[in-house]
N, C-alpha and C positions, 0 to 999 in steps of 0.2 A: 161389408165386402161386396163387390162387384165381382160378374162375372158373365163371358160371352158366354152361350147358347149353346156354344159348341166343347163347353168347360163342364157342362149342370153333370151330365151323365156319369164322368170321372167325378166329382164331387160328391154325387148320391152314391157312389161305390164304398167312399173313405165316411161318409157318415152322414146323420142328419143335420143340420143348423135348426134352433128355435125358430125362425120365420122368415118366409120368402115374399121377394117379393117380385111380380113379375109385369111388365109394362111394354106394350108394342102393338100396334095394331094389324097384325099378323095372325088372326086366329086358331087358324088351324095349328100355329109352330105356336102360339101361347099355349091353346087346350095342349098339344104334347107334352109340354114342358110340364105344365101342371098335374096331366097322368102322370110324370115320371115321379113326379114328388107324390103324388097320393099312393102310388105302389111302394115305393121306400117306406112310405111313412105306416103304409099298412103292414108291412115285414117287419117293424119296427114295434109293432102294438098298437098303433093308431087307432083304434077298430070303431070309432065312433066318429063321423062327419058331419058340422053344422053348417051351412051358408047362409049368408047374408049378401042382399044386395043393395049398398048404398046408394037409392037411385031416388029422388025429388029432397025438396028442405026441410021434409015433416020425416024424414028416416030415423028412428030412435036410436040412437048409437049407443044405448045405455044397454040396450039387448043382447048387443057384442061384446061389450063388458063384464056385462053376467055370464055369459056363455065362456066365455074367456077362463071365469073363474070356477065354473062347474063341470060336475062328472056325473051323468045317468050312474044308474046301479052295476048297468051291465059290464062296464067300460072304466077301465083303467087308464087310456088313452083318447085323446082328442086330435080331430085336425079342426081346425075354423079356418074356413074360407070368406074373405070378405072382396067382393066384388064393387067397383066403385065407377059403372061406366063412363063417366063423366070425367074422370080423372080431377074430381076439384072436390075433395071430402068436406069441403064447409069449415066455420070456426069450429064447431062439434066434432066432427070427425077428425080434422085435426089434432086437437087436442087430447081424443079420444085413440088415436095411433100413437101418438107419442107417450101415451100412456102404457097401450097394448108392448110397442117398442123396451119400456123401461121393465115391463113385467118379465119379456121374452126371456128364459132359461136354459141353457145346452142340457139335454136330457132331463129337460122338464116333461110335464102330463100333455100339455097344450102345445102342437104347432100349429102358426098361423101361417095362413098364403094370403096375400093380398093379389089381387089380380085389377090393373090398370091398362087404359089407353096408351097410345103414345101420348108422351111430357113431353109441353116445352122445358126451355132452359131453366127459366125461370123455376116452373114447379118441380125441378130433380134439385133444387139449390135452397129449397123450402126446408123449415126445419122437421118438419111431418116426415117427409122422405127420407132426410138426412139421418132421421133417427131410428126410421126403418132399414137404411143401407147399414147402418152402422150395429143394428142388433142382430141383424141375421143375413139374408146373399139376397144382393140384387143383380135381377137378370132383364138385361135390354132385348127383347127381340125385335131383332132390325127387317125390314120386308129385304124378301132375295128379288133382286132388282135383273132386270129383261139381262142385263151382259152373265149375269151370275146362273139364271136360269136354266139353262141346259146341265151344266154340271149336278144341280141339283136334281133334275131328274133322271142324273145319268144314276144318281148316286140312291135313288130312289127304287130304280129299276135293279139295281147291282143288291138289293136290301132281299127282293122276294126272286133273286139267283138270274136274274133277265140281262140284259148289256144289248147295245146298237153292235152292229157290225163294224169292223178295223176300216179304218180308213175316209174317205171321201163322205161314203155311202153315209157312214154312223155319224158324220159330222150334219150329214142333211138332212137326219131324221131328228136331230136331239134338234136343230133347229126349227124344223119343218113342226114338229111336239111345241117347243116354246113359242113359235107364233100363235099357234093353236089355244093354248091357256095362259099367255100373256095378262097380267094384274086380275089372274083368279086363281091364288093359290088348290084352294079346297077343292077348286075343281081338275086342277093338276094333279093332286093328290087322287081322286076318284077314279080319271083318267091313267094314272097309275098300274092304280090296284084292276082298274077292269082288265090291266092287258096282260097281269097276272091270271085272272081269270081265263082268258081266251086262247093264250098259246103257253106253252110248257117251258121251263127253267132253260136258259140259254140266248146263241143270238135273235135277236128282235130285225129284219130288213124294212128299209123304209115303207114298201110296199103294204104289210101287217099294221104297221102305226099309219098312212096313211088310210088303209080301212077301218080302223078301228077306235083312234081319236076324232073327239067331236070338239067344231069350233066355240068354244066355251071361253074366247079372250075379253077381258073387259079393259077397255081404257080409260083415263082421265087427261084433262086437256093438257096439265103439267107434265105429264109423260110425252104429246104430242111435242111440246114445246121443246124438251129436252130431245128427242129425238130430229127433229127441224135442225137444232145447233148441231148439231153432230153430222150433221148429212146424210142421213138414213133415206134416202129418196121410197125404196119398195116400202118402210114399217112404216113411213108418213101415211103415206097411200093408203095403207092397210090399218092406221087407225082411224084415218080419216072417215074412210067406208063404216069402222065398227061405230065409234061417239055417234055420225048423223042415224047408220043404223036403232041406237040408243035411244035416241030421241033426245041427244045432248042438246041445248040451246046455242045456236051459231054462232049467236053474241058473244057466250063465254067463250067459244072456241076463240074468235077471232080477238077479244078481251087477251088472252093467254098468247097470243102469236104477235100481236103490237106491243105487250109488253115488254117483250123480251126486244122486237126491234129498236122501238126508243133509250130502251138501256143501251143497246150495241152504240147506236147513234151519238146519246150522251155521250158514253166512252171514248167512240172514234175521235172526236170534237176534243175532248179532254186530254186525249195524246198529241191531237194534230196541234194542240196550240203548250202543248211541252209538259204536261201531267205523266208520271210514270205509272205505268199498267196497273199499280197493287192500289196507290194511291185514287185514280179513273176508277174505277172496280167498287172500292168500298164506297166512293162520292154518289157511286150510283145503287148501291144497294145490295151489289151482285154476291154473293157467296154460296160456301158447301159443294153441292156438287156443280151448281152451274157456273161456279167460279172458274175451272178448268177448262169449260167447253168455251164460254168465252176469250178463253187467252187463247186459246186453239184459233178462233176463229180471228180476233183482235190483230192478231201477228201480220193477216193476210188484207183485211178489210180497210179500202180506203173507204175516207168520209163519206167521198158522192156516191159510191155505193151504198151506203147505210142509209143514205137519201133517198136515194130510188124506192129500199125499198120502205123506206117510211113512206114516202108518198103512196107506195101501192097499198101501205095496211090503212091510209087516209081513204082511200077511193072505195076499198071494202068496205070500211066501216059505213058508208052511204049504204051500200048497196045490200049488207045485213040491216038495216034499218028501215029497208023500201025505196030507197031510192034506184035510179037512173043513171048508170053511169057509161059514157059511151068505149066502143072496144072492148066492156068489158061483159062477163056471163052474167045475167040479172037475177039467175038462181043463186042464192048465198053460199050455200055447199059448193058450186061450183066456183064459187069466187073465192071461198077458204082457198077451197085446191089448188087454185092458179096461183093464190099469194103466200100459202105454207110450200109449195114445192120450184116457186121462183127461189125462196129464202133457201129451199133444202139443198137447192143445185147449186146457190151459192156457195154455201156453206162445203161443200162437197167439194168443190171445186179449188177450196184453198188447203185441205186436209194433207 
């Protein structure tokens, strides 16, 4: 069985399942998930806990097998926790889940939680997994991505009696918070709980969260790049400052902003000479969520503008490298800037 995240809790209501399984690299929303099953499982009679963590090629998996099949004195009940950070259990541990999977019992002695990385396609189509979704609940936790973010903390704050204020104000503080902890959950979450700490059950004015949240945002360049397509001109800006802050490498940066223009490019090329959009799209690799941003942008973009700006992520790429380029800034950060926020105002410009 499959099941969203936002399913587990009705779920652990109506009863336990022999073994869960839980995959996403979301931590803080995995560790929850997996409290909420060790508290069920403890209400339940669980009262005995073993983990294991499958991590290097010498992992005994025979040790989860035996623990699988035994009971201390004290303990009538078992949870077994198998941790696999790597998300790739080996020929061994495969075979050694599928095993675990065949043994799982409804209102058996033994629940097991598996706890994994995010999977590719490939490894949720494996039989290892296939045999774990089918003995007990598998729960995807998906990351709450920068559009989703606010609500979640709206929904965070509304948990320990808190709320932004009606109107404008409450719209620029849930935002004014998610630029702040932008791709750091846990620290969203920290950030939370302190503003519970510091002022009392009710409304929250921007003013209280601007003194009291700290900038704890972390980027990745593939967020940069998705944000670029979209036309977010101020959150480019403002990742741009956090990755160099990072000590990100420029190269990836600008790696990650040419990528995406020679796919636009390819594209434009592929329409202009009679390819339909779906068909252009997949020739170039494009899918999921950057699939949309491109048709957004495709609709408006001629060729010699995709030109342009290929030729501007060419001249960069000199100039992240050491070289010389003239009319342009010879600091590489600054010449990300100029060539992520040429693209952003583009892109912005046909929305």
């Amino acid at each position: 069985m499959h099941l969203a995240l936002a399913q587990l809790s009705a779920h652990l209501q109506r009863g336990l399942a022999p073994l869960y399984l839980l995959h996403g690299d979301e931590a803080l929303l995995v560790e929850e998930a997996a409290d909420a099953i060790r508290a069920a499982a403890r209400a339940a009679g669980h009262t005995e806990r073993n983990v294991f963590v499958a991590a290097g090629a010498r992992f005994d998996w025979s040790t989860v097998l035996a623990a699988g099949g035994s009971l201390s004195l004290f303990a009538d009940r078992q949870t077994v926790e198998i941790r696999v950070p790597s998300g790739k259990p080996g020929k061994d541990g495969s075979a050694a889940l599928q095993h675990i999977a065949a043994a799982a019992e409804p209102g058996g002695s033994t629940l097991t939680m598996v706890l994994l990385p995010r999977l590719d396609k490939a490894t949720r189509t494996g039989a290892w997994f296939s045999a774990l979704a089918d003995a007990g609940v598998a729960v995807q936790v998906d990351v709450v991505e920068r559009p989703a973010l606010p609500q979640w903390i709206a929904q965070r704050l509304a948990v320990q009696g808190q709320r932004v204020r009606q109107g404008e104000e409450g719209q620029r503080t849930l935002q004014f918070f998610a630029d702040r902890v932008e791709g750091n959950l846990l620290a969203a979450h920290q950030e939370v709980q302190k503003l519970g700490l510091l002022y009392p059950p009710g409304d929250l004015s921007l003013e209280q969260v601007e003194a009291a949240v700290l900038n704890v945002a972390r980027y990745d360049v593939f967020k940069l790049a998705e944000a670029v397509l979209a036309g977010q001109v101020l959150r480019v800006q403002r990742m741009l400052d956090g990755l160099e802050a990072e000590g990100t490498a420029a190269v990836l940066v600008h790696w990650a902003l040419s990528d995406d223009i020679r796919a636009l490019k390819r594209v434009a090329d592929a329409m202009a000479a009679g390819r339909p959009l779906p068909m252009a799209l997949r020739e170039a690799r494009v899918w999921g969520a950057k699939e949309k941003l491109y048709e957004r942008v495709l609709g408006h973009l001629a060729p010699s503008t995709a030109g342009r700006l290929l030729q501007s992520a060419h001249l960069v790429d000199g100039i992240v490298k050491g070289l010389k380029v003239p009319d342009w800034p010879q600091d590489p950060w600054q010449a990300l800037q100029r060539l992520a926020l040429q693209c952003t105002r583009t892109f912005a410009a046909v929305r």
